[in-house]
DOFISE-646844 format. One record per residue (C-alpha): x, y, z. Coordinates in steps of 0.25 Angstrom, whole numbers, plus 5000, padded with zeros to 4 digits. Example, Ala and Ser with C-alpha at 12.3 -4.5 7.8 and 13.67 -1.06 7.14 Angstrom:
BEGIN
> 5049; 4982; 5031
> 5055; 4996; 5029
This chain:
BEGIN
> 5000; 5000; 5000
> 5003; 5013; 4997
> 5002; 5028; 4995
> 5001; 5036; 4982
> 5000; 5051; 4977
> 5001; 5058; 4964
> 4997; 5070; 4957
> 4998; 5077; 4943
> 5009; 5086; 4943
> 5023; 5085; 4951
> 5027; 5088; 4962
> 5037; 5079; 4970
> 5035; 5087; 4984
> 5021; 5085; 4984
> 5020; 5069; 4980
> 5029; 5068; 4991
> 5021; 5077; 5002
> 5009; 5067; 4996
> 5016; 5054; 4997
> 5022; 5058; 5013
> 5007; 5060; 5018
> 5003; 5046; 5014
> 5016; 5038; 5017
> 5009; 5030; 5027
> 5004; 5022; 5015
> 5017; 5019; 5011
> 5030; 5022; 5019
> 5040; 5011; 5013
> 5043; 5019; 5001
> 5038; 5032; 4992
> 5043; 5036; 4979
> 5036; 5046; 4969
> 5034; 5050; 4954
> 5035; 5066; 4949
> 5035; 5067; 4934
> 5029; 5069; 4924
> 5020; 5079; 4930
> 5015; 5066; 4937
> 5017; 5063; 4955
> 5018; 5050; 4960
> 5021; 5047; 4974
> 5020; 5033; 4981
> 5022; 5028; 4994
> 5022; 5015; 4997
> 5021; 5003; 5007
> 5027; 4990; 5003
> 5021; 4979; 5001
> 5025; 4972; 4989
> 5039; 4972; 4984
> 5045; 4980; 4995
> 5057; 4983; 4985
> 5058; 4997; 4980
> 5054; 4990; 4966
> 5039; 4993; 4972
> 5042; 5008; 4976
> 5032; 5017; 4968
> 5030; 5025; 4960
> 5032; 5011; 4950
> 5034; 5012; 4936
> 5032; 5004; 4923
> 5044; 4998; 4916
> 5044; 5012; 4906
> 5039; 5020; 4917
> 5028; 5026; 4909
> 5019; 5021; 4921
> 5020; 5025; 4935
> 5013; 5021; 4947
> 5010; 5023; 4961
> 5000; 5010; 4969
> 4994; 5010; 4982
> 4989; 4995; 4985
> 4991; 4982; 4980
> 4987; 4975; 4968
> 4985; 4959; 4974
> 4986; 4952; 4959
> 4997; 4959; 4955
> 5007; 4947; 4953
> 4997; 4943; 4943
> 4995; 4954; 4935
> 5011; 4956; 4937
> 5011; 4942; 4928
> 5003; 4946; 4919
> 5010; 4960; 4917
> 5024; 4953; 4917
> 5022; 4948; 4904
> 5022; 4961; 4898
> 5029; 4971; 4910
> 5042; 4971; 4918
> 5040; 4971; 4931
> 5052; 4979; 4942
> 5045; 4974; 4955
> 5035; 4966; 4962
> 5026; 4975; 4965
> 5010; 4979; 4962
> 5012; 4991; 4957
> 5019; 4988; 4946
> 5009; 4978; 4942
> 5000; 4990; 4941
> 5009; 4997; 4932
> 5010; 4986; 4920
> 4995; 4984; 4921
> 4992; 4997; 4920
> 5002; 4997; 4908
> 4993; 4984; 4903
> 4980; 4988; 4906
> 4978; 5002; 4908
> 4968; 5007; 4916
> 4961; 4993; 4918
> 4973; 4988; 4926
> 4965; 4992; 4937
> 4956; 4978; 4935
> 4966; 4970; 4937
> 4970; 4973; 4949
> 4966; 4966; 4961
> 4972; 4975; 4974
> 4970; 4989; 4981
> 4977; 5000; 4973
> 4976; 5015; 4972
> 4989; 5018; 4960
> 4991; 5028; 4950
> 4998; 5026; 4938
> 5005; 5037; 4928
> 5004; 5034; 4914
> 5016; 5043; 4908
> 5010; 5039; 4893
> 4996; 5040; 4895
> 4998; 5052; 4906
> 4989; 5047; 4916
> 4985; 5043; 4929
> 4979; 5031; 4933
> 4975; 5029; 4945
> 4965; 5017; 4953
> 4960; 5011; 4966
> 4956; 4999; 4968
> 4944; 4991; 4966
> 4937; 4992; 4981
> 4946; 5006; 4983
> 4956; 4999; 4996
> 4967; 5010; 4991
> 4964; 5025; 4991
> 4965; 5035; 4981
> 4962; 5048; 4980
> 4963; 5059; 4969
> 4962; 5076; 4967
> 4959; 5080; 4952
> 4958; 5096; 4951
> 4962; 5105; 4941
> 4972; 5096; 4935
> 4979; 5092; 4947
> 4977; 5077; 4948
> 4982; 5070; 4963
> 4979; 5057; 4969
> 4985; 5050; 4983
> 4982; 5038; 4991
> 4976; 5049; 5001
> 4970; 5063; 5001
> 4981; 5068; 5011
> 4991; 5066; 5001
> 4982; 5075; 4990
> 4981; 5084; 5001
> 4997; 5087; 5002
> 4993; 5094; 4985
> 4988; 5105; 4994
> 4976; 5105; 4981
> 4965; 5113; 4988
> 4955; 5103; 4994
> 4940; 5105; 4998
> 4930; 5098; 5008
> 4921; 5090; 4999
> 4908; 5094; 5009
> 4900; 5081; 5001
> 4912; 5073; 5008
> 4909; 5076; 5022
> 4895; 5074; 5021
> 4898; 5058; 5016
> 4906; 5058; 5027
> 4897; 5056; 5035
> 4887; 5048; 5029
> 4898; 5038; 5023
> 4910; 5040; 5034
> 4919; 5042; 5025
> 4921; 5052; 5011
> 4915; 5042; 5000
> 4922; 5040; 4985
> 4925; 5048; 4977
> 4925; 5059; 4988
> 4935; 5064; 4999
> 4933; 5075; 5008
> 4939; 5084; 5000
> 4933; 5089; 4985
> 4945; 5086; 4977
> 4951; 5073; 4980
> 4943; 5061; 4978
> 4945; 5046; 4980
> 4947; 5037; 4969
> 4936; 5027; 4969
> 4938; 5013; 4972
> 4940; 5003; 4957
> 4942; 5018; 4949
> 4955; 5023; 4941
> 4959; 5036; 4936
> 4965; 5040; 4925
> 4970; 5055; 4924
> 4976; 5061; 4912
> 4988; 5068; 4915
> 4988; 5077; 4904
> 4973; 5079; 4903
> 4970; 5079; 4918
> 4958; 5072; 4916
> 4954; 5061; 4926
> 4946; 5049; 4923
> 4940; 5041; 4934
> 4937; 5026; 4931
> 4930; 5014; 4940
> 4935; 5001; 4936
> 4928; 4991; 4944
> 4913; 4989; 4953
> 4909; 4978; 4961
> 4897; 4973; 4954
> 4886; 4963; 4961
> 4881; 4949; 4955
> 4876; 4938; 4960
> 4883; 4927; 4954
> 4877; 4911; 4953
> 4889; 4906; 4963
> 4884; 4897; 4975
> 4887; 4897; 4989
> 4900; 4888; 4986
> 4905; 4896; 4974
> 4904; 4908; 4981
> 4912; 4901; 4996
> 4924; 4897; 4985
> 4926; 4906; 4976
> 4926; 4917; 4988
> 4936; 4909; 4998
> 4945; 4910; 4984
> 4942; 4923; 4984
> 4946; 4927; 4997
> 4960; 4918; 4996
> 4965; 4926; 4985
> 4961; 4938; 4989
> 4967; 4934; 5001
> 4981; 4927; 4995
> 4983; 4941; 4985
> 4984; 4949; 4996
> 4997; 4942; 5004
> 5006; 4947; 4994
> 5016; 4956; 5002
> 5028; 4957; 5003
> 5026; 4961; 5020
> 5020; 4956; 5031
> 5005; 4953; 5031
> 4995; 4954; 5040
> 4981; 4950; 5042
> 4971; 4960; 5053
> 4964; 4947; 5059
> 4952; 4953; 5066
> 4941; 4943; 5072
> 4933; 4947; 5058
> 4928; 4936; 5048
> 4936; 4944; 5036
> 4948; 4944; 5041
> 4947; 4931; 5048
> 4944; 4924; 5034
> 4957; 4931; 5029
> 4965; 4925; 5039
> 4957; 4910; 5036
> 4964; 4911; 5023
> 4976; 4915; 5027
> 4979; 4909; 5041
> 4988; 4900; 5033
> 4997; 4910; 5031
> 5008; 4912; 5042
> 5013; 4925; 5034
> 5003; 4934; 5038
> 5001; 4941; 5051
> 4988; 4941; 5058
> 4986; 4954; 5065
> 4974; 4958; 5075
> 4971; 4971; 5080
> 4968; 4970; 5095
> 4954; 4979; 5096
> 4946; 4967; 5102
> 4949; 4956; 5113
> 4939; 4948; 5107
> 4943; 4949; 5094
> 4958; 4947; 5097
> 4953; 4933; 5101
> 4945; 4928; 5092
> 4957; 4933; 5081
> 4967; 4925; 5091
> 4957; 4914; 5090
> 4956; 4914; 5074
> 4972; 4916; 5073
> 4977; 4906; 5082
> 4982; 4916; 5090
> 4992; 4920; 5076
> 4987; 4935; 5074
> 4994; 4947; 5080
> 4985; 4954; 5090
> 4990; 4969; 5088
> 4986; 4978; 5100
> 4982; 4993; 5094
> 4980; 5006; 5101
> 4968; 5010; 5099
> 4970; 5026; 5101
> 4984; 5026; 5092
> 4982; 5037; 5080
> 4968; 5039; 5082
> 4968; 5054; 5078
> 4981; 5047; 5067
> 4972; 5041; 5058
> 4962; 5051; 5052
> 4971; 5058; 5044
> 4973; 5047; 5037
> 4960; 5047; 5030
> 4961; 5060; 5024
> 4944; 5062; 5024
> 4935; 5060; 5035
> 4931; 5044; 5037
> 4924; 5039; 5049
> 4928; 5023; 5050
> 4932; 5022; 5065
> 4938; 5007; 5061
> 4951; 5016; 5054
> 4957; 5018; 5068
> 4957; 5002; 5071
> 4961; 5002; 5055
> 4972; 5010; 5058
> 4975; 5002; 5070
> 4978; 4990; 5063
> 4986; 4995; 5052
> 4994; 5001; 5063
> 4997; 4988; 5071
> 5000; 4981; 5058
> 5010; 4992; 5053
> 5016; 4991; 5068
> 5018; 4975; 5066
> 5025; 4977; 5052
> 5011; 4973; 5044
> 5013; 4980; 5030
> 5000; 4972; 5025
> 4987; 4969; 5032
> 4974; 4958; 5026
> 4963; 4963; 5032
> 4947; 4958; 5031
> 4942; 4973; 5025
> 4933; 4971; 5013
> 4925; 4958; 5020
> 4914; 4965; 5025
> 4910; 4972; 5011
> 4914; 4958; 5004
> 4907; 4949; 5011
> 4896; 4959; 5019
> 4899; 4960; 5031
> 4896; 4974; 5036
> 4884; 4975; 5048
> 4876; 4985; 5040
> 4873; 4974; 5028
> 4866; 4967; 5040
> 4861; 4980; 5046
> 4855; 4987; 5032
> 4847; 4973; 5030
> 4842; 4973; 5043
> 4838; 4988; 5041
> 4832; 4984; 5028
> 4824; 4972; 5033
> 4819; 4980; 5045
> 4815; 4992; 5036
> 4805; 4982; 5029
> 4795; 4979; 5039
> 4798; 4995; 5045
> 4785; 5003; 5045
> 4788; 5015; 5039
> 4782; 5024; 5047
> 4792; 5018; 5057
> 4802; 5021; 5050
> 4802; 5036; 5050
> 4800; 5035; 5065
> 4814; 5027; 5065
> 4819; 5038; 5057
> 4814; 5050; 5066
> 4820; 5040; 5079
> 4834; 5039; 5071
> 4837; 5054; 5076
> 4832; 5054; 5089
> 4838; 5041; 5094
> 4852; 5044; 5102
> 4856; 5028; 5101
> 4865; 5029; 5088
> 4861; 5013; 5086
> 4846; 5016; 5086
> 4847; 5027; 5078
> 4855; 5021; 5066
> 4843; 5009; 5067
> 4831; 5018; 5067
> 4839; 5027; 5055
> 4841; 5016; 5046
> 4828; 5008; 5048
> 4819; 5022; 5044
> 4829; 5025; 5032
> 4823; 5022; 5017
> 4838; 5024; 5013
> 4846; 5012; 5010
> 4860; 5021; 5010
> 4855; 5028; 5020
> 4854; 5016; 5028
> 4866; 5011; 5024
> 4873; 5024; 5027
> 4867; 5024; 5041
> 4872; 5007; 5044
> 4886; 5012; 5040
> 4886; 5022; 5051
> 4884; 5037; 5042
> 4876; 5048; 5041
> 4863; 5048; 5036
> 4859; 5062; 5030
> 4850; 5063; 5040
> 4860; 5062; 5052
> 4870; 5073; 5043
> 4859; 5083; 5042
> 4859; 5082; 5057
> 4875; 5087; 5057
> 4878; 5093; 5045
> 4875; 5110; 5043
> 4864; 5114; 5036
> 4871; 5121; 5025
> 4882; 5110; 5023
> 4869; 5100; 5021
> 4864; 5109; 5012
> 4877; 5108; 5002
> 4874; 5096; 5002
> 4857; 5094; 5001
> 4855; 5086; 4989
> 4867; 5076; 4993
> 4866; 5060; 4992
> 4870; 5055; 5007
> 4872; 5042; 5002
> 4877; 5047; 4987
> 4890; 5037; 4990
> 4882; 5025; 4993
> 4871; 5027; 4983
> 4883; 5025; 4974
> 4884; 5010; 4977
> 4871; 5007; 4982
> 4864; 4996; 4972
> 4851; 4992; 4978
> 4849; 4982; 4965
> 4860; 4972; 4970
> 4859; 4963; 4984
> 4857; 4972; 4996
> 4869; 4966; 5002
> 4878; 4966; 4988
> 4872; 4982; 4988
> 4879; 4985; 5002
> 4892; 4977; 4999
> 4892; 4985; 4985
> 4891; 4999; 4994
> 4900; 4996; 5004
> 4911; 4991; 4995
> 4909; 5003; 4987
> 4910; 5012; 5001
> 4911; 5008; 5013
> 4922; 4999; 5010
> 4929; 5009; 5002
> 4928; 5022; 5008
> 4930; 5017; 5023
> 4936; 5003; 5024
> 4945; 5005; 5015
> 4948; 5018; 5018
> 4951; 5015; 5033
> 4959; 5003; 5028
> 4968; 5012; 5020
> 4972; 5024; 5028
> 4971; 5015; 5040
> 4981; 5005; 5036
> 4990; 5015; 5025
> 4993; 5023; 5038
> 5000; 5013; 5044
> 5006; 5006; 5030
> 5000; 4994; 5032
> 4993; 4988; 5018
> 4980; 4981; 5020
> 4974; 4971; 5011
> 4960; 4965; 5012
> 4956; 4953; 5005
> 4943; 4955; 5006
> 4945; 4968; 4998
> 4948; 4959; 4985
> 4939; 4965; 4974
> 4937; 4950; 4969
> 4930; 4947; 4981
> 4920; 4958; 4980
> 4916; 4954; 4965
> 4914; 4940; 4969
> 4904; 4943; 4982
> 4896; 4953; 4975
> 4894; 4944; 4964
> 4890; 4933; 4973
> 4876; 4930; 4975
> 4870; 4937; 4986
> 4864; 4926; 4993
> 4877; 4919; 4994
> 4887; 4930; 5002
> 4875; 4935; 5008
> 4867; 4924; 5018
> 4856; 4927; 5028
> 4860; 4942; 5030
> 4874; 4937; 5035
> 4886; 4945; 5034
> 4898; 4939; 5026
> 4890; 4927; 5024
> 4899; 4923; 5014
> 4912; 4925; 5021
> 4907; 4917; 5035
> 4902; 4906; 5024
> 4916; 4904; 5019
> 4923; 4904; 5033
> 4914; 4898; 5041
> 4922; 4884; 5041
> 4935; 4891; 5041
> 4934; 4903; 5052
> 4927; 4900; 5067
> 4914; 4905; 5070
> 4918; 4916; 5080
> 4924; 4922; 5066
> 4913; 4918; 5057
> 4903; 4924; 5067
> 4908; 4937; 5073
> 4900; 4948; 5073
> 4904; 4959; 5062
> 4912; 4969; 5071
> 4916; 4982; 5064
> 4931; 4989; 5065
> 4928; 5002; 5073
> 4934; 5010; 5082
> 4927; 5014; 5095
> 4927; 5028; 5091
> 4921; 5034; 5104
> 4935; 5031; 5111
> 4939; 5043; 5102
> 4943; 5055; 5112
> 4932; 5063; 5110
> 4937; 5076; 5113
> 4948; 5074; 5104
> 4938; 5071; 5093
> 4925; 5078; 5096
> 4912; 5072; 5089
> 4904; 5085; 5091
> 4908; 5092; 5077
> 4903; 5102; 5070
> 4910; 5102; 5056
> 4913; 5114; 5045
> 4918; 5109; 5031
> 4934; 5106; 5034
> 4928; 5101; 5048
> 4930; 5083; 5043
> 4945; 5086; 5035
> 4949; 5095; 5049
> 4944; 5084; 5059
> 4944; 5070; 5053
> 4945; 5064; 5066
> 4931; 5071; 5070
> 4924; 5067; 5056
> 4928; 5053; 5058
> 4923; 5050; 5072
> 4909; 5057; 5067
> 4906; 5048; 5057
> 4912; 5035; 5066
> 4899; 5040; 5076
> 4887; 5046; 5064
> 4876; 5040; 5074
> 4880; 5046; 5085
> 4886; 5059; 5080
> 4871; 5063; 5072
> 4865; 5058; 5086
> 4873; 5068; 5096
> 4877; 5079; 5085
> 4864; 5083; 5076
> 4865; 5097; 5079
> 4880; 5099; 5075
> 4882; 5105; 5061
> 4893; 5097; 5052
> 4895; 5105; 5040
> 4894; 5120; 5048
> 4906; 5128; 5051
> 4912; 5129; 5063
């Protein structure tokens, strides 16, 4: 894993100031490209071939095509075989593997990669950049395009060292708080934009047009495959996905929690006396039952729970309110302290194989919904606001609402426009009167496919993307550890979303599929655990040191991320104990 910058112009000073403010992501080596009226800069964390053969920026063999990669492509050796034929080849690396299909293939290169990359590519003949992310978006990338001036990063704080004028994007704020975190293609700020997960760019240099192209989508089937075919095909799956990912030259580790993901990850690999099993003491329980299923072989690391707490939030760059970044950045931590460059983890299962509590909460509020009276419905509307136990109040919210999204935005623990009009100022509500709350996941939202397919589809296309992934990221980049997840293999997606429904999906049973396949092969204490999210108990926080009673002006969320995060960690609560505050107003 690594970090990359660049930009449309030269300037050395600068693509060194950008590539310093993101070296945690790659501390081991840095080299940079100024030329050309092109900047490239790169720094890297060594993973594969720790030579200085792998050192970018990496060229072709006539140097007419230079590139800088953040990620890992997992078939590269085969695709390096294919390649080899035609290309000669100056290390072992990924990156290079890259460039000679990028030579092959163009823009379509992209289709053949399995991995999580974020690269740009200058091609001298053709004066262009090419840039993409991967399929499911694991590897950021972000991007300013005005008045001619083209710069991209693996962060928004390295853009920021351009010193281009930036401006609060008010739109962004208000999805803050009803998605907890800035959706794609936004950021909080006007000008820079994410790239979108399975998309590539191409800008011509000479023209300074930018063209923005998707290359791949998850579509849903329902294929004629029966219960057995399914079982086989997806324990072959899981292995490979599994056996691609091992390919290192450092140590790896697997986080080992009491979970059923990353429990079946070590089933498959408990064979294996190369990796190092790694658990995160947070829970007695829980460091027992890992003990139990490890033979007492996995490391117990003891954390402290209040080191860099203020540390981490810079590290986002934008507002984001997933409390589970601070145990994230816990176990990055203890990892890099015990020499771990490279980290298997279970992230992915539970949009895979639906294992998320608000599947089974939105069909219980659906099926209740069906015999409700609806004059008792508006009553449970009116008792939503008036009710002071947060539980009660979400219940009574989401059983009166007509709106699925709204629903759905309320179970993952938002605002509902409703609850903003109690915070937010007049006059920055009215900016903003004929605005779609839930524009984002209105997006994704397919009401013609499986209800269940529906919400995999959304959160994969979200959730998974702008929070999970993001956490994973900035949690484990900033402390150079790489993390993998098996379970993130787009393969995998293609294959359960084109299962039939009836199949992965039993009796309302959350990753039905999964438990089916390793219910001979993990014990039931595993099989039958209650779901348990990976939170942090956010009223330990100091209050004083970060006060929840905020009244906010325009710049308030960039000058005060800490405050912005612990908000949306507690929305129920917040709109409960502050309706008359005035988010939006000045000061």
């Amino acid at each position: 894993m690594c970090g990359i910058v660049g930009f449309n112009w030269c300037d050395k000073s600068l693509v060194c100031q950008m590539m310093e403010s993101i070296k945690n992501r790659g501390p081991d080596a840095e080299g940079f490209y100024v030329k050309d009226n092109i900047s490239f800069g790169h720094q890297r964390l060594s993973i594969i071939d720790l030579s200085e053969n792998g050192n970018q920026p990496l060229t072709n063999e006539d140097g007419s095509i230079i590139i800088i990669f953040n990620g890992e492509i997992y078939n590269f050796n085969e695709l390096k075989h294919k390649l080899q034929k035609k290309h000669k080849f100056k290390s072992n690396t990924d990156s290079e593997v890259i460039v000679h299909a990028y030579e092959e293939y163009g823009e379509d290169c992209v289709k053949l990669f399995n991995g999580m990359f974020a690269f740009a590519i200058y091609d001298k003949n053709k004066e262009i950049l090419f840039l993409a992310r991967d399929r499911l978006g694991v590897k950021p990338l972000f991007y300013y395009f005005l008045n001619g001036k083209f710069i991209f990063a693996s962060e928004i704080k390295a853009i920021k060292k351009s010193s281009v004028q930036l401006t609060i994007d008010d739109t962004a704020i208000y999805d803050y708080f009803t998605y907890r975190y800035v959706p794609t293609p936004k950021t909080i700020f006007n000008e820079i934009k994410k790239l979108d997960a399975a998309t590539y760019i191409v800008f011509d240099l000479k023209e300074k047009h930018l063209k923005e192209q998707k290359y791949w989508s998850l579509n849903v089937s329902e294929s004629t495959y029966d219960e057995k075919e399914v079982l086989n095909t997806l324990e072959s799956l899981i292995k490979d996905c599994i056996n691609i990912r091992l390919i290192s030259d450092v140590p790896i580790g697997l986080f080992l929690s009491a979970g059923l993901d990353s429990s079946t990850i070590f089933h498959f690999l408990k064979d294996n006396t190369e990796i190092n099993l790694l658990h995160v003491a947070t829970n007695t329980n829980e460091v027992k039952l890992v003990r139990r299923l490890s033979y007492n072989k996995a490391h117990i690391l003891e954390v402290d729970s209040t080191k860099e707490f203020d540390e981490i939030f810079k590290y986002f760059d934008e507002p984001f309110a997933d409390s589970s970044a601070i145990p994230t950045n816990l176990i990055s931590n203890a990892a890099n302290d015990n020499n771990i460059k490279v980290i298997l983890t279970g992230d992915g299962g539970d949009e895979l194989f639906a294992g998320y509590r608000h599947y089974s909460q939105f069909f219980t509020v659906k099926k209740i919904q069906k015999i409700l009276p609806k004059q008792f419905k508006k009553r449970l509307r009116s008792l939503s606001f008036k009710v002071r136990i947060s539980v009660l109040s979400k219940g009574f919210f989401v059983l009166s609402s007509n709106d699925d999204l709204e629903i759905y935005t309320k179970l993952l623990g938002g605002f509902t426009r409703d609850e903003k009009k109690m915070i937010f100022s007049k006059p920055f509500l009215e900016k903003l009167e004929n605005y779609d709350d839930y524009w984002y996941f209105r997006k994704y939202w397919n009401d013609q496919v499986p209800l269940i397919k529906n919400l995999q589809i959304l959160d994969i296309n979200t959730f998974l993307k702008d929070d999970i992934l993001v956490k994973v990221d900035r949690m484990s980049m900033k402390n150079s550890v790489e993390v993998r997840s098996p379970f993130l293999d787009y393969r995998l997606f293609e294959f359960i979303l084109s299962t039939k429904t009836g199949i992965f999906f039993k009796n309302d049973t959350l990753k039905y599929i999964l438990k089916l396949m390793m219910r001979d092969r993990l014990p039931d204490y595993i099989l039958n655990m209650k779901k348990k999210g990976f939170g942090y108990p956010i009223k330990k926080v100091d209050a004083q040191n970060h006060p929840s009673n905020l009244i906010i002006d325009k710049e308030y969320i960039i000058r005060n991320k800490k405050n912005a995060f612990i908000i949306g960690l507690n929305c129920d609560d917040y709109a409960q104990k502050n309706k008359k505050n005035n988010l939006g107003s000045k000061k």
